[in-house]
C-alpha positions, 0 to 999 in steps of 0.5 A: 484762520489764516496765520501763515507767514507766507499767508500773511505775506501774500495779503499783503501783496494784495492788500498793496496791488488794491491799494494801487489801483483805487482812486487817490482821491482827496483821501489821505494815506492812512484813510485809504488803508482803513478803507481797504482793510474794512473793505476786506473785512466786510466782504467776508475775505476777512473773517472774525480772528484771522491774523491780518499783515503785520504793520512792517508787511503793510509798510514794506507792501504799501510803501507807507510810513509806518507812522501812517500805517500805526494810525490806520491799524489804531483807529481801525481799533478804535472802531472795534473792526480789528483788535491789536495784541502788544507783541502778537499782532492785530486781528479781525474783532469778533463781532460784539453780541448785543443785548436789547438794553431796557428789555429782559432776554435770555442770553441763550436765545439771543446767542442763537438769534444771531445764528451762534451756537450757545453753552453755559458752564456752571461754577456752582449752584448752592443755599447760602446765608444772604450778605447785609445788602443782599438780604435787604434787597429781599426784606426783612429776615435776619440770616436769610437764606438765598439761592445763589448760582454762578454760570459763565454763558458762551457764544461759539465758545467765547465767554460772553457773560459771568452771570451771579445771581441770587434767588428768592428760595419762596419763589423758586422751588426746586432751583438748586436742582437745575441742570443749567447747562441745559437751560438757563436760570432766566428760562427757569424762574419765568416758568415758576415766577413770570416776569412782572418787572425788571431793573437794569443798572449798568455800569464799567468796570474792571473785572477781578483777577478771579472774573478775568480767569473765568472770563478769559481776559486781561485784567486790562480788559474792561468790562460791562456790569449790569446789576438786574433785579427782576420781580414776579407780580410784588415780590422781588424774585432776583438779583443778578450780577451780569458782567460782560467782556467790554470787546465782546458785548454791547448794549443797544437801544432805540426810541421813538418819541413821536 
């Protein structure tokens, strides 16, 4: 990663000798700087996490307002191609993991699909008695007794989903012996209980300070809930809980209705 100042500074030089020599155009000042830090982004000069200049580098360099360099850096934000932290400066985003939003996957394939390395850490993995609204997803049966595992999924060591799930016991033997790290809860329950049909609700939230420790993001951060449950033939199998960084995960969909 770059972050040097006298690295800094010489991006800045560059970034201003490129900004010279494009075309003005009918473009306006900010745009032209969206155009050249994307620029640098997508060529790969730029890579994921390096500290770009600072607002008062580009307005000393460019020889912009800072008004009109706020703006570029802001919408270039917007856009999710660099993230801005308050009184540290701005950097390259990592690019957001996506996940198929209708279809059920194994995160750890996705991960690897993208050509990143996966791991899990498990929280823990354990019997326990089913809450009321749990419990009744499952069916009748006072003081049911669930599976319940909590495992934190990362792609290149950035954590990308806390995943909570309960579990049938009927349908899962032998789940509470699983070493998780080395496959995923998902990778398990198809081998026992095969998928017959899957529900996703999604919605955003703001994760608990506990969520944001384990996660490790600000309580600011806002979040991607999708509540799963998953059913083997009839029978309800799973109930998970799969919350994901806002900034560093997406959902995504096609459809074709012709």
């Amino acid at each position: 990663m770059r972050g040097t100042v006298n690295g800094l500074a010489g991006e800045a030089a560059d970034l201003a000798r490129r900004y010279r020599a494009q075309a003005p155009g009918n473009a306006p000042a900010y745009q032209r700087v969206k155009d050249l830090v994307t620029e640098q982004i997508m060529s790969g000069r730029w890579r994921e996490g390096d500290a770009l200049p600072s607002e008062s580098q580009f307005v000393d360099s460019l020889g912009l307002s800072r008004m009109t360099v706020n703006r570029a850096l802001r919408e270039l934000a917007g856009q999710g191609l660099i993230r801005r932290v308050m009184g540290v400066g701005s950097f390259v985003a990592l690019h957001k993991g996506s996940s198929a939003l209708v279809e059920v996957h194994n995160i750890a394939d996705e991960v690897r699909s993208r050509g990143h390395r996966y791991r899990a850490e498990v929280l823990y993995v354990r019997a326990e008695t089913a809450d009321p609204e749990v419990g009744a997803q499952f069916g009748p049966g006072a003081g049911r007794r669930v599976f319940r595992s909590r495992v934190v999924h990362f792609e290149d060591d950035v954590a990308i989903q806390l995943e909570d799930r309960y579990v049938h016991p009927d349908f899962a033997p032998g789940y509470l012996e699983q070493d998780f790290t080395r496959r995923t809860p998902f990778t398990f329950l198809s081998e026992v209980a095969p998928l017959g049909k899957g529900e996703h609700v999604v919605e955003a939230v703001l994760p608990s300070a506990e969520e944001c420790a384990v996660l490790g993001v600000p309580e600011s951060e806002p979040c991607l809930l999708i509540h799963r449950r998953t059913w083997s033939g009839e029978a309800l199998v799973s109930i998970a809980r799969l919350l994901h960084p806002g900034s560093r995960y997406r959902l995504q969909g096609t459809f074709d209705n012709r």
